[in-house]
PyMOL Python script that loads the backbone (N, CA, C, O; Angstrom):
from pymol import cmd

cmd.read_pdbstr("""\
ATOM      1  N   UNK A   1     115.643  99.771 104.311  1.00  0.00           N
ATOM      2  CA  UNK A   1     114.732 100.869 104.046  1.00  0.00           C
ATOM      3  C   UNK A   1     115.536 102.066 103.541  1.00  0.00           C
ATOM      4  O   UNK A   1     116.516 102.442 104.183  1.00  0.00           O
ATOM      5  N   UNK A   2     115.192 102.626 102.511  1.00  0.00           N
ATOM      6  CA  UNK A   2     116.306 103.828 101.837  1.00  0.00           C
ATOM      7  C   UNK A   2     115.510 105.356 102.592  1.00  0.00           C
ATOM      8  O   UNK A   2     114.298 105.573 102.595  1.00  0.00           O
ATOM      9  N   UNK A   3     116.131 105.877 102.933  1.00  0.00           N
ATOM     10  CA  UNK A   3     116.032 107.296 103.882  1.00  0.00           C
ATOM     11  C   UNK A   3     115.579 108.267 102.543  1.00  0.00           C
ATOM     12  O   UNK A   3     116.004 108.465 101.405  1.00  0.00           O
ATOM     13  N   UNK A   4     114.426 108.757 103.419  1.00  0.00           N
ATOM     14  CA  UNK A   4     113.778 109.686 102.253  1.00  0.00           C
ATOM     15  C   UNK A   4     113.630 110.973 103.419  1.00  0.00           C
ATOM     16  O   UNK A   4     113.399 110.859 104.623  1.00  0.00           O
ATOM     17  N   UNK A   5     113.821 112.062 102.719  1.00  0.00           N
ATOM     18  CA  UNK A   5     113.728 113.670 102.883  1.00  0.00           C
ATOM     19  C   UNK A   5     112.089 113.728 103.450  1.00  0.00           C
ATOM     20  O   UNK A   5     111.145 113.086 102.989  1.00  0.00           O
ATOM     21  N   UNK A   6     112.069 114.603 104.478  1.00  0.00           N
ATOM     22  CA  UNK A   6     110.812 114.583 104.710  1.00  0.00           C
ATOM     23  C   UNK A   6     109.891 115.420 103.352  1.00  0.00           C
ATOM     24  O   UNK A   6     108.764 115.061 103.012  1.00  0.00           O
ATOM     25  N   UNK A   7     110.386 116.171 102.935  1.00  0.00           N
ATOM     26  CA  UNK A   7     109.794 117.269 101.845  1.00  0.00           C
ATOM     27  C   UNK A   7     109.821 115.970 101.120  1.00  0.00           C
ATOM     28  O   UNK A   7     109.550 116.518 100.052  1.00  0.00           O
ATOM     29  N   UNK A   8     109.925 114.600 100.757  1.00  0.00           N
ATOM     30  CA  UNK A   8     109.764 113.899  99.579  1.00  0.00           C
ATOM     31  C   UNK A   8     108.358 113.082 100.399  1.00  0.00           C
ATOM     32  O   UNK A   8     107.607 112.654  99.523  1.00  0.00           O
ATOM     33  N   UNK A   9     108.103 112.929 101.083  1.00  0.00           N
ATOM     34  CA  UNK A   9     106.873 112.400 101.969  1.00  0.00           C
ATOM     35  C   UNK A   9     106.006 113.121 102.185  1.00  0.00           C
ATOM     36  O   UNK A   9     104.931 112.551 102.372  1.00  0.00           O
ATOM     37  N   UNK A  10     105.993 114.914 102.288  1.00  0.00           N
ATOM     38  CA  UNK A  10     105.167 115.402 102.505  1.00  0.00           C
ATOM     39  C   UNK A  10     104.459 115.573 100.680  1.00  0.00           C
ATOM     40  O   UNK A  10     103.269 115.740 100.415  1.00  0.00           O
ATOM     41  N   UNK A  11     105.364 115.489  99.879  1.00  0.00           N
ATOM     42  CA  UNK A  11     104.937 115.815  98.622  1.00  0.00           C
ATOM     43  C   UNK A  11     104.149 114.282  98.190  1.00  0.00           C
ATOM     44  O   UNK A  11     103.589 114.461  97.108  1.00  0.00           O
ATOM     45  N   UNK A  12     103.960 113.028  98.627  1.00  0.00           N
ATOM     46  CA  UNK A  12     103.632 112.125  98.651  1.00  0.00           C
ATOM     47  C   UNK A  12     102.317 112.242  99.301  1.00  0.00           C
ATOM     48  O   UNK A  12     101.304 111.957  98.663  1.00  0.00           O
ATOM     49  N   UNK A  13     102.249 112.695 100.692  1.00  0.00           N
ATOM     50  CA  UNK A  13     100.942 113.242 101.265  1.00  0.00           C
ATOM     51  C   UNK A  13      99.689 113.985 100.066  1.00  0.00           C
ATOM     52  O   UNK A  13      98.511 113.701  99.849  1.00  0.00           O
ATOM     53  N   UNK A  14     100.499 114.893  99.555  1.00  0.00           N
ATOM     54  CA  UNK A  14      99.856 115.948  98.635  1.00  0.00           C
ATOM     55  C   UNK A  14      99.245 115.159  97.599  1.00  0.00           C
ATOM     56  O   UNK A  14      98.062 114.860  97.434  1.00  0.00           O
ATOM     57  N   UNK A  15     100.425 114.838  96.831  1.00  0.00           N
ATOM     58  CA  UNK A  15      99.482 113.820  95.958  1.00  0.00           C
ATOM     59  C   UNK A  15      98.410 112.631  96.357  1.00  0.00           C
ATOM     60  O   UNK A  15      97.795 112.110  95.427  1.00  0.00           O
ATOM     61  N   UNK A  16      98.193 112.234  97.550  1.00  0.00           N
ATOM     62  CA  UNK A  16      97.931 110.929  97.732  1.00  0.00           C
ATOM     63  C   UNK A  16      96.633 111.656  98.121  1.00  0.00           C
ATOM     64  O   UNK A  16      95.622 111.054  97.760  1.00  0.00           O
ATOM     65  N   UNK A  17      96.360 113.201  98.996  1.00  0.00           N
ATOM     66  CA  UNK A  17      95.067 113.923  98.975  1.00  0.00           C
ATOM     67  C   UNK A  17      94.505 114.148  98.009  1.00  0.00           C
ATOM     68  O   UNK A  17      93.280 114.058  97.930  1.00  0.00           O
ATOM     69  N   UNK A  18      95.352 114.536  96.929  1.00  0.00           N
ATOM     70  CA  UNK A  18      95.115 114.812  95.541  1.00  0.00           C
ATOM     71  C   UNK A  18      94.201 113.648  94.898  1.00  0.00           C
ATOM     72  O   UNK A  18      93.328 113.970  94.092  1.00  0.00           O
ATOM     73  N   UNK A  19      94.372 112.470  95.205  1.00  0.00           N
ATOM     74  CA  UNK A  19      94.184 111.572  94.240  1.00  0.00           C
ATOM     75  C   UNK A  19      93.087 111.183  94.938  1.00  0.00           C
ATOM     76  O   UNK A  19      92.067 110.998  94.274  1.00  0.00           O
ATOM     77  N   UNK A  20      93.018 110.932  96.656  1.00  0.00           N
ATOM     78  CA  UNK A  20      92.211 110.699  97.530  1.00  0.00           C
ATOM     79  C   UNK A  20      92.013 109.293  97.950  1.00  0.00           C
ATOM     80  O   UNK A  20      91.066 108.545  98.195  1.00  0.00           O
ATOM     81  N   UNK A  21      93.542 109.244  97.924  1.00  0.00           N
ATOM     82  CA  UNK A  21      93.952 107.839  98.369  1.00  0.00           C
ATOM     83  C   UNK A  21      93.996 108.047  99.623  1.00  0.00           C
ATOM     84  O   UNK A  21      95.145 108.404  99.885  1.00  0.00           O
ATOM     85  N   UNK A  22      93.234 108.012 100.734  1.00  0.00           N
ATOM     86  CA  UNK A  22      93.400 108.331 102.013  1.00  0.00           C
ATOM     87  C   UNK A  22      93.935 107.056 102.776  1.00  0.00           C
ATOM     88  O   UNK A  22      94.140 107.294 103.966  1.00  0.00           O
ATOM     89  N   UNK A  23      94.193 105.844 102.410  1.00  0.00           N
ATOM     90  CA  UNK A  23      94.243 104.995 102.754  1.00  0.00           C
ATOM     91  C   UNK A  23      95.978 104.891 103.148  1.00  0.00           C
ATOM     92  O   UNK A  23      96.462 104.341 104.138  1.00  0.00           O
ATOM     93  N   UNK A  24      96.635 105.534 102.145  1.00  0.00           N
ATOM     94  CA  UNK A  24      98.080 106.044 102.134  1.00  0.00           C
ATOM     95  C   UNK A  24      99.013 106.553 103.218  1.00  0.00           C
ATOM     96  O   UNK A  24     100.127 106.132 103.530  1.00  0.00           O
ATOM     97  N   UNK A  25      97.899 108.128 104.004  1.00  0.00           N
ATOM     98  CA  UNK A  25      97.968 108.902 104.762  1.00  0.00           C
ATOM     99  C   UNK A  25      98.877 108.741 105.734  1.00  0.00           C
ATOM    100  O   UNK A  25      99.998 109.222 105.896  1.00  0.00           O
ATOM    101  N   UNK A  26      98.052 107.794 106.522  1.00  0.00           N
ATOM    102  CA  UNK A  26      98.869 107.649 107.785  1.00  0.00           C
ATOM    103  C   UNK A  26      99.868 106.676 108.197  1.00  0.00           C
ATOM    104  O   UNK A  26     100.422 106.431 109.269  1.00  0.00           O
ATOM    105  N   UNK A  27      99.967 105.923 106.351  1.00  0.00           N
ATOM    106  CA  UNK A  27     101.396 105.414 106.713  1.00  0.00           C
ATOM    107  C   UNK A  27     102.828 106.717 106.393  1.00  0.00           C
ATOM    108  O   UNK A  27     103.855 106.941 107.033  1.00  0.00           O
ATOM    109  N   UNK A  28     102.345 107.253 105.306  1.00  0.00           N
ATOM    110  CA  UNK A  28     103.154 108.418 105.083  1.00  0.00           C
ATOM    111  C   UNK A  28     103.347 109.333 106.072  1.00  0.00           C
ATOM    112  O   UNK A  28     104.477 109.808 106.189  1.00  0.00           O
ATOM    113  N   UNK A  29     102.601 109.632 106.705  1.00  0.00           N
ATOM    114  CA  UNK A  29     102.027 110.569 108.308  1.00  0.00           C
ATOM    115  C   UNK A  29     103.151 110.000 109.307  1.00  0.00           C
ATOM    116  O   UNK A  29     103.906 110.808 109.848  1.00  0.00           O
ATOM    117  N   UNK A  30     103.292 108.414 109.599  1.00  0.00           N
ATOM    118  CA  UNK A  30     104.170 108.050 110.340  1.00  0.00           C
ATOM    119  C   UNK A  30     105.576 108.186 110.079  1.00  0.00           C
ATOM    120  O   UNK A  30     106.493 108.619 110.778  1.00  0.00           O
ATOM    121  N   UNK A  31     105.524 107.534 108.458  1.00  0.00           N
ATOM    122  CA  UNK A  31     106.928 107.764 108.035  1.00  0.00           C
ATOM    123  C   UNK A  31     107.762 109.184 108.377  1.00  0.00           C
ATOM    124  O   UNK A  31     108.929 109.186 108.768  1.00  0.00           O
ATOM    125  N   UNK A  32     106.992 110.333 108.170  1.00  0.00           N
ATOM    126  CA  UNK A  32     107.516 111.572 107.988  1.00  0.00           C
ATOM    127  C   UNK A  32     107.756 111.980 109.743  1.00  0.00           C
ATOM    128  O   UNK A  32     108.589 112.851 109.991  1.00  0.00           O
ATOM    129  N   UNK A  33     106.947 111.270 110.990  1.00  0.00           N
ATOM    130  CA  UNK A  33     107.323 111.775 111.988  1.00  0.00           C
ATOM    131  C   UNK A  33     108.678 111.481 112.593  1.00  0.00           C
ATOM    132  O   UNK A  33     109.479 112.091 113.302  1.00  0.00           O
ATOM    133  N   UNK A  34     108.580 109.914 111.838  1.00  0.00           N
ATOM    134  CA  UNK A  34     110.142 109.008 112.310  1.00  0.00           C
ATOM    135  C   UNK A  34     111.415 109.764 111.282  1.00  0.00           C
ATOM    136  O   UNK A  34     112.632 109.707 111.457  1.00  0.00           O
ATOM    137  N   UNK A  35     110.908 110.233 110.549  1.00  0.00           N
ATOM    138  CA  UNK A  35     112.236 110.933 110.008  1.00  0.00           C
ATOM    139  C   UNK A  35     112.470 112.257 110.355  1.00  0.00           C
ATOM    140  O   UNK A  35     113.477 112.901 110.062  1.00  0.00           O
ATOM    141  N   UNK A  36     111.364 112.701 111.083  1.00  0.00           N
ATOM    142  CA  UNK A  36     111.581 114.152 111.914  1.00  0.00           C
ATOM    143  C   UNK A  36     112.130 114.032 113.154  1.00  0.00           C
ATOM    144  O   UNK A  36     112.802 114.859 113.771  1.00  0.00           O
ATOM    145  N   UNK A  37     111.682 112.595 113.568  1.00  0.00           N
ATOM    146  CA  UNK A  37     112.600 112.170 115.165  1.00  0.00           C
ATOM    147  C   UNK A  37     113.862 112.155 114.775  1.00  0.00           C
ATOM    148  O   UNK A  37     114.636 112.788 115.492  1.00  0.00           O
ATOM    149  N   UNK A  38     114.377 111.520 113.678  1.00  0.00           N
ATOM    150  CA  UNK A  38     115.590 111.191 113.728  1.00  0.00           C
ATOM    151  C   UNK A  38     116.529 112.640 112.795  1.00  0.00           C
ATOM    152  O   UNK A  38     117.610 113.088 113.178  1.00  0.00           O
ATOM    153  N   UNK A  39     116.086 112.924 112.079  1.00  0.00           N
ATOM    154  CA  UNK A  39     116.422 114.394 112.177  1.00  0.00           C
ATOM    155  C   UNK A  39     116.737 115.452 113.310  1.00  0.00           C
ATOM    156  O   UNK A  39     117.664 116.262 113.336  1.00  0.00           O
ATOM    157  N   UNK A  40     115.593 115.216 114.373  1.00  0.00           N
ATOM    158  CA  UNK A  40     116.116 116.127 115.747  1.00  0.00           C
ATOM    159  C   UNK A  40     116.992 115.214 116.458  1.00  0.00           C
ATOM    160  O   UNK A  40     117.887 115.992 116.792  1.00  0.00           O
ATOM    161  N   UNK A  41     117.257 114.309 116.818  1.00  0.00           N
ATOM    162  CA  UNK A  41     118.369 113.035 117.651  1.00  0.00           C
ATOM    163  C   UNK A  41     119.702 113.843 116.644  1.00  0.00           C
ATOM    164  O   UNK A  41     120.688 114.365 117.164  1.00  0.00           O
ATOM    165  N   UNK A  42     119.468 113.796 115.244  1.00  0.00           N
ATOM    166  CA  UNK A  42     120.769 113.798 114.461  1.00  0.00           C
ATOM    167  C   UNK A  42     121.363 115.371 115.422  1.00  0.00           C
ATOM    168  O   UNK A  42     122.437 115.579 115.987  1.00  0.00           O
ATOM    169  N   UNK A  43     120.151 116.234 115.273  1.00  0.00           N
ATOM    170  CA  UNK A  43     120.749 117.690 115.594  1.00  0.00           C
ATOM    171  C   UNK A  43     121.210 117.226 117.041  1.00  0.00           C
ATOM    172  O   UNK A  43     122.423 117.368 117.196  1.00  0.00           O
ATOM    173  N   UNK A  44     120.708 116.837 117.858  1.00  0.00           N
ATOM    174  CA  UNK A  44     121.010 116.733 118.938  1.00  0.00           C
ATOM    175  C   UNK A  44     122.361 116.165 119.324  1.00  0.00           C
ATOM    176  O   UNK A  44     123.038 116.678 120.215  1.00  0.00           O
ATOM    177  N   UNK A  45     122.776 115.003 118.579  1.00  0.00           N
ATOM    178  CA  UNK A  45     124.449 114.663 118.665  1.00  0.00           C
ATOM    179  C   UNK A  45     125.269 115.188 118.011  1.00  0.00           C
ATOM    180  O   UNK A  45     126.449 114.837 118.003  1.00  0.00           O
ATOM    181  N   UNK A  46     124.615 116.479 117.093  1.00  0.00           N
ATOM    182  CA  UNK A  46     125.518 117.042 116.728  1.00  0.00           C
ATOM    183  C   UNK A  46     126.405 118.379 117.633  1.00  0.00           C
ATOM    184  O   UNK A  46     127.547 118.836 117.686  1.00  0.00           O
ATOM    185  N   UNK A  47     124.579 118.709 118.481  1.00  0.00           N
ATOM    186  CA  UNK A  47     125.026 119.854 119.480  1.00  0.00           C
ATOM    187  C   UNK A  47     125.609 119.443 120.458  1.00  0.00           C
ATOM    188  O   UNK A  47     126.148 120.313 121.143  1.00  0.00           O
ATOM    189  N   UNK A  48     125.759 117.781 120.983  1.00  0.00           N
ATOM    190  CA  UNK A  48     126.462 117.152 122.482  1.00  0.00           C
ATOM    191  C   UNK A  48     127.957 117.335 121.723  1.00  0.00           C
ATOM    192  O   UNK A  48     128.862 118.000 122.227  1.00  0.00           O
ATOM    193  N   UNK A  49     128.073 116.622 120.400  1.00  0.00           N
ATOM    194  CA  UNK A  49     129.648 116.316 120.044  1.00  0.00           C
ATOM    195  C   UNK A  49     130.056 117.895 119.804  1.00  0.00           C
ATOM    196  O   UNK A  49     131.276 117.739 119.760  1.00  0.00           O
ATOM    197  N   UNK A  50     129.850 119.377 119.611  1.00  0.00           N
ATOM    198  CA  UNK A  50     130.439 120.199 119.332  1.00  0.00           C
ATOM    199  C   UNK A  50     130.482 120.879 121.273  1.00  0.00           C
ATOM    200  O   UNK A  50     131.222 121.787 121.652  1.00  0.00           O
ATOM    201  N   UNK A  51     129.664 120.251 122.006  1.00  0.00           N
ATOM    202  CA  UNK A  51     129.851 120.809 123.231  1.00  0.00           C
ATOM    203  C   UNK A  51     131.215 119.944 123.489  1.00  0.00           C
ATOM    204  O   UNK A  51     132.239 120.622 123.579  1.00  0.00           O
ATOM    205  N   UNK A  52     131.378 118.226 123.644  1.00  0.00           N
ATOM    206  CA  UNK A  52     132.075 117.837 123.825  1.00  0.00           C
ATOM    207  C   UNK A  52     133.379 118.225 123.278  1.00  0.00           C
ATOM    208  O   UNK A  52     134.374 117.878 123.913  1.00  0.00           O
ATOM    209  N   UNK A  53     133.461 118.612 122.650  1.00  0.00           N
ATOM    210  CA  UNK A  53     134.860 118.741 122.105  1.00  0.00           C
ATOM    211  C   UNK A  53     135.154 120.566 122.452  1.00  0.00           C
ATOM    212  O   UNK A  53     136.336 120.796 122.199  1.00  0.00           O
ATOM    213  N   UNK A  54     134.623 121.494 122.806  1.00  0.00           N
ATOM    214  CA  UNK A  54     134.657 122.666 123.586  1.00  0.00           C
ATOM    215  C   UNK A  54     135.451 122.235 124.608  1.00  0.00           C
ATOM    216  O   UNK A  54     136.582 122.639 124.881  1.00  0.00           O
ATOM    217  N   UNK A  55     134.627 121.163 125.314  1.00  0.00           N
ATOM    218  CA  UNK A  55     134.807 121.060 127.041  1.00  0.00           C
ATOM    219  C   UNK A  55     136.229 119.960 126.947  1.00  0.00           C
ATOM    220  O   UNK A  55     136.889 119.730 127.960  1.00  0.00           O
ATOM    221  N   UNK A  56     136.573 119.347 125.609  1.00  0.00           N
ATOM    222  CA  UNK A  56     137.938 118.890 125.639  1.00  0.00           C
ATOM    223  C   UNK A  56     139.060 119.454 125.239  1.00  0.00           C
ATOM    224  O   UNK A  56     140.159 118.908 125.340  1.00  0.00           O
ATOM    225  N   UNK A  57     138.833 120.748 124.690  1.00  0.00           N
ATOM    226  CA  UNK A  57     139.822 121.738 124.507  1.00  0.00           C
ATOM    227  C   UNK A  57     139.772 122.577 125.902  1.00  0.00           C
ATOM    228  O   UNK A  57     140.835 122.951 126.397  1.00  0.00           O
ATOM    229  N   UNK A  58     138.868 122.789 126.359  1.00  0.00           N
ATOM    230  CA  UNK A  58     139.238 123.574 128.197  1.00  0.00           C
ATOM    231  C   UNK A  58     139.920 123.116 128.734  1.00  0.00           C
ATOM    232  O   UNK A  58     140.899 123.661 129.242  1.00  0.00           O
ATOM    233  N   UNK A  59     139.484 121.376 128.833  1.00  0.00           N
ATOM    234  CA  UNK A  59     140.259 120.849 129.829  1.00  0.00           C
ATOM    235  C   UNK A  59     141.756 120.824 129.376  1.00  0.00           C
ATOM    236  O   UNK A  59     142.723 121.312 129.962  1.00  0.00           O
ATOM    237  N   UNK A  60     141.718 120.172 128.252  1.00  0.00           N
ATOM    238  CA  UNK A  60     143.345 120.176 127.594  1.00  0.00           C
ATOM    239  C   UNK A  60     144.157 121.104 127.888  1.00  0.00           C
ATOM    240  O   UNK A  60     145.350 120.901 128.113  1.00  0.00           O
ATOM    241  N   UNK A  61     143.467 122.502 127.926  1.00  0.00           N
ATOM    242  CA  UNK A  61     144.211 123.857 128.242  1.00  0.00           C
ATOM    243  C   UNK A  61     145.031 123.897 129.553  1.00  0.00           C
ATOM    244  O   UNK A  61     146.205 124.154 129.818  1.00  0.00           O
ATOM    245  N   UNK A  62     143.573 123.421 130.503  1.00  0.00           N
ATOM    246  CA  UNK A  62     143.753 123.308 131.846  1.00  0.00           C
ATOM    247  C   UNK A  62     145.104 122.357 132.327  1.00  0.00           C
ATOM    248  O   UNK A  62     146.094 122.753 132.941  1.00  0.00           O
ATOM    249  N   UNK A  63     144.819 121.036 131.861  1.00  0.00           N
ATOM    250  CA  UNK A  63     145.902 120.189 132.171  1.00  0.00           C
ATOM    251  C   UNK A  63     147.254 120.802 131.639  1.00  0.00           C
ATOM    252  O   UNK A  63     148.201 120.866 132.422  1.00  0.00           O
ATOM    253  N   UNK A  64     147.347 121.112 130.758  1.00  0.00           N
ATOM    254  CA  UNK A  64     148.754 121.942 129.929  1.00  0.00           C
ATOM    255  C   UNK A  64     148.989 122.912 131.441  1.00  0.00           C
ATOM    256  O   UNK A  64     149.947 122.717 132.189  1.00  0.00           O
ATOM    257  N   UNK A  65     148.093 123.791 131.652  1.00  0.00           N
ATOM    258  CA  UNK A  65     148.707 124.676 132.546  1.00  0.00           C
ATOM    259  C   UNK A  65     148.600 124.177 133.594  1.00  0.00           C
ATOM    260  O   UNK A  65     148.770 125.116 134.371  1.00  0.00           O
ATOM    261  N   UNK A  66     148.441 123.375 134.115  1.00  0.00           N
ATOM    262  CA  UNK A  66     148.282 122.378 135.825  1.00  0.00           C
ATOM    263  C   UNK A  66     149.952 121.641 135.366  1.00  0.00           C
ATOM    264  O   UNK A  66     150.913 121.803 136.118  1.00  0.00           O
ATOM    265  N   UNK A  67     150.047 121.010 134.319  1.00  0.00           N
ATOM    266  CA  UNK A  67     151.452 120.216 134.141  1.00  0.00           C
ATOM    267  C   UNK A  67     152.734 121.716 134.189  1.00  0.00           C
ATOM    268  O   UNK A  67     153.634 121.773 135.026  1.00  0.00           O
ATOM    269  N   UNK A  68     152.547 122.566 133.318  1.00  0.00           N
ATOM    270  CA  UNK A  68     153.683 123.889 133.442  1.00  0.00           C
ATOM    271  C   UNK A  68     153.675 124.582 135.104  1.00  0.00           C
ATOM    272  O   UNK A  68     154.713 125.127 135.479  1.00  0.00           O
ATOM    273  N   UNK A  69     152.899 124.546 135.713  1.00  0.00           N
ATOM    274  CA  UNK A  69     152.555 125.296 137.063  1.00  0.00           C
ATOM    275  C   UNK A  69     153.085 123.769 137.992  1.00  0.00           C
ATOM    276  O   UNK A  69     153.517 123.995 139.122  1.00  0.00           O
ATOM    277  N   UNK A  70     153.059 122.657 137.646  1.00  0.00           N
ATOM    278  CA  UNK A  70     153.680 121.820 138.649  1.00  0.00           C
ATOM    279  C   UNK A  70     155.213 121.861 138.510  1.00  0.00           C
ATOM    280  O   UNK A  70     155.995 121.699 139.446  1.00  0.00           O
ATOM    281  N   UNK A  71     155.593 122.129 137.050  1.00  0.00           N
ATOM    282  CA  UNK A  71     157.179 121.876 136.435  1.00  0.00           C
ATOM    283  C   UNK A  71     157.905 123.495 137.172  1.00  0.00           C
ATOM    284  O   UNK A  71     158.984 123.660 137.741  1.00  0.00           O
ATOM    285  N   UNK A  72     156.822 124.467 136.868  1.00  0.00           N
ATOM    286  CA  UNK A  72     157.428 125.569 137.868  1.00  0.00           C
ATOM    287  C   UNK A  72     157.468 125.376 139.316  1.00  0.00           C
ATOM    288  O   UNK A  72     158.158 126.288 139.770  1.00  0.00           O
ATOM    289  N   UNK A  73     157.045 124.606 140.267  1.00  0.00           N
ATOM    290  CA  UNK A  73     157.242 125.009 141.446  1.00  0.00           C
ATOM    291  C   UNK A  73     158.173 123.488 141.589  1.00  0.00           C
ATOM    292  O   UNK A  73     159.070 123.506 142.431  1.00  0.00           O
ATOM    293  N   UNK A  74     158.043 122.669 141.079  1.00  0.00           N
ATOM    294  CA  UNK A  74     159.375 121.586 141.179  1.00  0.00           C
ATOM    295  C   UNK A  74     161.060 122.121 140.933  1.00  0.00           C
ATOM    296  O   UNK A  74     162.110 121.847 141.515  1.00  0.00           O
ATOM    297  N   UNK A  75     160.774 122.859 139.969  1.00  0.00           N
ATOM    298  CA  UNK A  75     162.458 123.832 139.120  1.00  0.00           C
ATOM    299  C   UNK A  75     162.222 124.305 140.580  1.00  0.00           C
ATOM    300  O   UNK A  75     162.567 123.477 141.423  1.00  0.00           O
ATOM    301  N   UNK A  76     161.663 125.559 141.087  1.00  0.00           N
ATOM    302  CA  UNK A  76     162.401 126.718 141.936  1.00  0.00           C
ATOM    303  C   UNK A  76     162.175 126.057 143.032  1.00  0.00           C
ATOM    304  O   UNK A  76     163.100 126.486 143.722  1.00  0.00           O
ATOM    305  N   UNK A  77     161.518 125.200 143.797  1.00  0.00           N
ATOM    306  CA  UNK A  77     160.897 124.292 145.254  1.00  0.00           C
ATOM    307  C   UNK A  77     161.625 122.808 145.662  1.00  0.00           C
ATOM    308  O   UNK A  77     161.266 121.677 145.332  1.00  0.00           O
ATOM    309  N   UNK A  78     162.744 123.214 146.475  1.00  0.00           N
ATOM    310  CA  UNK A  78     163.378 122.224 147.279  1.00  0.00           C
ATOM    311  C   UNK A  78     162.015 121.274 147.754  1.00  0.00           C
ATOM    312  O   UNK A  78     161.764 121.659 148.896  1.00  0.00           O
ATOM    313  N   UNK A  79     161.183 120.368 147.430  1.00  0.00           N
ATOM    314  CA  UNK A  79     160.659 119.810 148.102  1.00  0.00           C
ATOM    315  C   UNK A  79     161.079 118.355 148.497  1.00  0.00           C
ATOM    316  O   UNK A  79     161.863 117.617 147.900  1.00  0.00           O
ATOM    317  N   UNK A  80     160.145 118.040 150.016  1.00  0.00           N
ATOM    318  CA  UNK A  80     160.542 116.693 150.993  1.00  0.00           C
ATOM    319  C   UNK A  80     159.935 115.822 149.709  1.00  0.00           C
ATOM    320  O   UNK A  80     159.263 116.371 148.836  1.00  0.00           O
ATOM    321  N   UNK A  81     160.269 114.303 149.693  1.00  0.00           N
ATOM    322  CA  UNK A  81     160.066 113.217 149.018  1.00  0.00           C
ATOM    323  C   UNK A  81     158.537 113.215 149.776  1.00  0.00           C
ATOM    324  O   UNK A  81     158.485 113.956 150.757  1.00  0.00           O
ATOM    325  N   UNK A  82     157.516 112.613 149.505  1.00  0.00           N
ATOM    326  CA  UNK A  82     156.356 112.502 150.955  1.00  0.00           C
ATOM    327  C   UNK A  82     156.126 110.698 150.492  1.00  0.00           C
ATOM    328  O   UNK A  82     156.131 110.005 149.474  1.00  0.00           O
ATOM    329  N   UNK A  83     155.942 110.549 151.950  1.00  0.00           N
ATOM    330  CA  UNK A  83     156.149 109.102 152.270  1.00  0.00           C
ATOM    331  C   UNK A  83     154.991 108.538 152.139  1.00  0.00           C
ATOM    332  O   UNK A  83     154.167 108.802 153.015  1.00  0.00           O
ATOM    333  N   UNK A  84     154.603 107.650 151.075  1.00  0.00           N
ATOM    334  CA  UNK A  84     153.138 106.713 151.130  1.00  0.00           C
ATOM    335  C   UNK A  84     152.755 106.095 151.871  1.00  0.00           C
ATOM    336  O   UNK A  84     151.538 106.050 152.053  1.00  0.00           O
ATOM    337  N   UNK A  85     153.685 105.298 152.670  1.00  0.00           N
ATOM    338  CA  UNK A  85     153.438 104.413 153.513  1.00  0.00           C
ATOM    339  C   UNK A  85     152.176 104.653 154.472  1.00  0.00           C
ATOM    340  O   UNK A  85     151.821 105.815 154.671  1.00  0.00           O
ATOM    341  N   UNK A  86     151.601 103.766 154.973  1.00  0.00           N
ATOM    342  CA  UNK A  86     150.758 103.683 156.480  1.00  0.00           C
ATOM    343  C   UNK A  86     151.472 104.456 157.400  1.00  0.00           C
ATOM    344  O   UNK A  86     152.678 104.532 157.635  1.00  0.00           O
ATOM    345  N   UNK A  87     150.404 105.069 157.918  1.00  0.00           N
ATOM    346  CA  UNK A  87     151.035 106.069 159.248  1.00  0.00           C
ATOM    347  C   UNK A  87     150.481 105.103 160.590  1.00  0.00           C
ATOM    348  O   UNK A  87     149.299 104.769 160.509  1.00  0.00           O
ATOM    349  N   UNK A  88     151.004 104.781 161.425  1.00  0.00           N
ATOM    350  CA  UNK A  88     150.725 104.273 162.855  1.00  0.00           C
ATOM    351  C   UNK A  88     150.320 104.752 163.874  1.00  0.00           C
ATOM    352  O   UNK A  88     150.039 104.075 164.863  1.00  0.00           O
ATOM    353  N   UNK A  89     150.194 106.361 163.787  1.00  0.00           N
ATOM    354  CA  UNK A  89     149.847 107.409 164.544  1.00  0.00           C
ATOM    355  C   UNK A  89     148.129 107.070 164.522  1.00  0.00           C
ATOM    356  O   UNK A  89     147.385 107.270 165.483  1.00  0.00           O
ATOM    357  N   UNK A  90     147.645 106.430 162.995  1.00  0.00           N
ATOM    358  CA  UNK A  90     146.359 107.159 163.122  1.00  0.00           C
ATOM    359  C   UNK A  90     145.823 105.434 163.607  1.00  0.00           C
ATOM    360  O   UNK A  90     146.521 104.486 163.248  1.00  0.00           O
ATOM    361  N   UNK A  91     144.646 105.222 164.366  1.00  0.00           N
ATOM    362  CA  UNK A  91     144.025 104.187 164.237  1.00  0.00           C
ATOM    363  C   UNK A  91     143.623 103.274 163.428  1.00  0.00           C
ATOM    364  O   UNK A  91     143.141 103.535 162.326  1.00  0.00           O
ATOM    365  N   UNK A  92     143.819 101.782 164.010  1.00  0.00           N
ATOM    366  CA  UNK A  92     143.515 101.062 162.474  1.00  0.00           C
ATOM    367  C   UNK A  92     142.274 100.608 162.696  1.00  0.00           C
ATOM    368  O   UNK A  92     141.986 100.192 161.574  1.00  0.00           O
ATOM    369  N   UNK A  93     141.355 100.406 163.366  1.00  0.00           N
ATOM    370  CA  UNK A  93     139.987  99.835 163.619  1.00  0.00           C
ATOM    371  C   UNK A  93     139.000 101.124 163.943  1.00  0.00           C
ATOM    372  O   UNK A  93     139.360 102.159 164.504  1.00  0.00           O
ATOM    373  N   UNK A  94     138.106 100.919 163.618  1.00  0.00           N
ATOM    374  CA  UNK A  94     136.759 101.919 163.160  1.00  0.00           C
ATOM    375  C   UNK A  94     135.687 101.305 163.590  1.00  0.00           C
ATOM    376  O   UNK A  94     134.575 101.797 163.399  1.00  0.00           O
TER     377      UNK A  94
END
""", "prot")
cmd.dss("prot")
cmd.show_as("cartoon", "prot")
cmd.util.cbc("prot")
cmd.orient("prot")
């Protein structure tokens, strides 16, 4: 199916009143709503992908300064190794 402009369907409407082909109408009527749906869906992934990529430059920022703020307190901070292991202190049955 080749994608037509809604202004090329509504001008199809016009003529088809014009002529008084009413029989036309409401396939043209449908056509023009499905290309108005998909016209607003289009806007709509256009407004998620420009949010998305906002909220992946924040975070990016964020992680940059979470990685420099860990590299600073590792340089000046003697810290203990911390041990993964199982602790035995705490209970093992629940």
């Amino acid at each position: 199916m080749v994608s037509r402009y809604i202004c090329e369907i509504h001008d199809e409407i016009d003529e088809a009143t014009k002529k008084l082909r009413i029989d036309l109408i409401p396939g043209l009527c449908e056509e023009a709503r499905v290309a108005g749906k998909r016209m607003e869906a289009k806007l709509q992934d256009y407004a998620d992908m420009k949010y998305n990529i906002r909220k992946y430059k924040e975070l990016k920022t964020a992680v940059r300064q979470l990685k420099s703020t860990k590299e600073f307190i590792e340089a000046n901070l003697d810290l203990e190794e911390i041990d993964d292991t199982e602790d035995d202190s705490w209970p093992n049955e629940l």
